[in-house]
C-alpha positions as CSV (number, residue, x, y, z in Angstrom):
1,X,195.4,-0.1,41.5
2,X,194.4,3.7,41.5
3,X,196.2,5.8,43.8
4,X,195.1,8.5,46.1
5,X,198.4,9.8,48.2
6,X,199.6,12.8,46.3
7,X,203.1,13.0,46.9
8,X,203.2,8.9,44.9
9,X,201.0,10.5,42.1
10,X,203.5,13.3,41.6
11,X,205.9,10.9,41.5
12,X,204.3,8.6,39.5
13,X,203.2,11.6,37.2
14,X,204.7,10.2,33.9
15,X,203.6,12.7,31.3
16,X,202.6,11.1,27.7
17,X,202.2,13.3,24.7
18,X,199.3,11.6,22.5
19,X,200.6,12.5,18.0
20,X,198.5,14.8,16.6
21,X,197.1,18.0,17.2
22,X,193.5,17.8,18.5
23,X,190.4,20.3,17.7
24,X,187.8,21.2,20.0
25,X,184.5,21.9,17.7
26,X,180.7,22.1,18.8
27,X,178.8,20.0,16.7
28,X,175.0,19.4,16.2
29,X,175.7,15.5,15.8
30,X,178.8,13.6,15.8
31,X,178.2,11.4,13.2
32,X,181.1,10.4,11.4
33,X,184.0,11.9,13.5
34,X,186.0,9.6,16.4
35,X,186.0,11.9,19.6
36,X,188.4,11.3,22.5
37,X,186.4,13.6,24.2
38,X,182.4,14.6,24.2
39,X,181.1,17.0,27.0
40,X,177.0,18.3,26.2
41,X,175.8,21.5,27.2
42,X,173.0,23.9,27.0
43,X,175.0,25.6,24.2
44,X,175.6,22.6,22.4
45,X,177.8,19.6,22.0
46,X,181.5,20.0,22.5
47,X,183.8,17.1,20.8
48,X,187.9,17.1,21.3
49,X,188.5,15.4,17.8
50,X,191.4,15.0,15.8
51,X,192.2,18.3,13.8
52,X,192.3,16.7,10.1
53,X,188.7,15.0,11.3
54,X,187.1,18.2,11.9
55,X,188.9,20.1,9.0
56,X,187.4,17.3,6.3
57,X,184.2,18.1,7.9
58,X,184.1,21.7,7.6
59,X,183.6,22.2,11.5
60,X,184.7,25.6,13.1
61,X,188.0,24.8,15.0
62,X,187.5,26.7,18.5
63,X,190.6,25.6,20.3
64,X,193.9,23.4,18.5
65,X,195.4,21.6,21.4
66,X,198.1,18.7,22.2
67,X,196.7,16.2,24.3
68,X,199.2,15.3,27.2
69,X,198.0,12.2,29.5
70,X,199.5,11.6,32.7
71,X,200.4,7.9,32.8
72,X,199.6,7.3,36.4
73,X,196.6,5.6,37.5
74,X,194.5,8.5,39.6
75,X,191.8,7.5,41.9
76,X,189.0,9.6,41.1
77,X,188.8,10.8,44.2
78,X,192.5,11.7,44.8
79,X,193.0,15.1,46.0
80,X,195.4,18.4,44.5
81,X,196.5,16.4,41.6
82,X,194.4,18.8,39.0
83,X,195.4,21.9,41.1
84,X,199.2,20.7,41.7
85,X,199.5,20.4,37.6
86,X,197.5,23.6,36.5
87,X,199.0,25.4,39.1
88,X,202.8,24.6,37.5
89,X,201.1,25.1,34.2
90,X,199.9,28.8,34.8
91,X,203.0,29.2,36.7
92,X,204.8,28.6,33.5
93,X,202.1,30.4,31.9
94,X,200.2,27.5,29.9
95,X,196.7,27.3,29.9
96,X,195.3,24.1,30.1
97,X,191.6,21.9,29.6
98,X,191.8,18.6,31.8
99,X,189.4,16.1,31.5
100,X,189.5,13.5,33.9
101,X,189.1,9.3,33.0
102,X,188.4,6.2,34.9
103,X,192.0,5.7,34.8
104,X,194.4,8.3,34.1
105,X,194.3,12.6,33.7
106,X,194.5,14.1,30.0
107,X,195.1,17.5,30.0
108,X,194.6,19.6,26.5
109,X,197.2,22.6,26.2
110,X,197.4,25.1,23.0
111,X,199.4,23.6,20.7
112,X,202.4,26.2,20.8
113,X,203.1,25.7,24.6
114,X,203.3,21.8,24.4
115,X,206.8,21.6,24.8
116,X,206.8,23.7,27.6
117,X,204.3,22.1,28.8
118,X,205.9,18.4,29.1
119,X,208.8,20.2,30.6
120,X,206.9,21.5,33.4
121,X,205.2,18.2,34.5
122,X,208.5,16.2,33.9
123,X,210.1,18.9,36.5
124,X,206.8,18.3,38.6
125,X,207.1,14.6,38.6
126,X,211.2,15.0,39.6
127,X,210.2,17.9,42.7
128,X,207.7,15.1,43.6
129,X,210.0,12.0,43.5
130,X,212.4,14.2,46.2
């Protein structure tokens, strides 16, 4: 069941780092890579793949990220979860690209900060649990 009280989904935050570092490339057509993530826009096709995938294919690399997902099942219409956790992130000085799924929050931070990263949400997730 997807929950929409934010105090439960800080609780319930549960951060998850996925293995691998993941790319984010514009392609022309996708053919042949596995995105986790596709957005389209004017500009062009945007794909989050895995970075070996899009190094084999000789695509530009724009942005190497860690993928963190947040284990707790988000309503889609739940609201401050996206600003609670990417306001601690820039707090702590960590960009970060969230895409949003039917079930959970994945949020895409540069590779360097991803320790730092899981720190902050973990410390999230305890101030929310108090």
């Amino acid at each position: 069941m997807s929950i929409t009280d934010l105090p439960t989904l800080l609780s319930a935050l549960t951060p998850q780092l996925q293995e691998g570092v993941f790319a984010f490339c514009v392609v022309d057509d996708p053919t042949g890579l596995t995105p986790v993530v596709t957005v389209q826009e004017r500009e062009g096709l945007t794909v989050v793949v895995p970075e070996l995938q899009a190094l084999e294919a000789g695509i530009t690399v724009l942005f190497r990220a860690g993928w963190i997902t947040l284990e707790v099942h988000s309503d889609l219409e739940a609201i401050g979860l996206t600003a609670a956790f990417s306001t601690a992130l820039a707090g702590a000085g960590i960009s970060c690209n969230v895409v949003a799924g039917a079930f959970h929050d994945h949020i895409f931070v540069p590779v360097a900060d991803v320790d730092r990263a899981m720190d902050c949400l973990r410390a999230l997730q305890s101030a929310g649990a108090t």
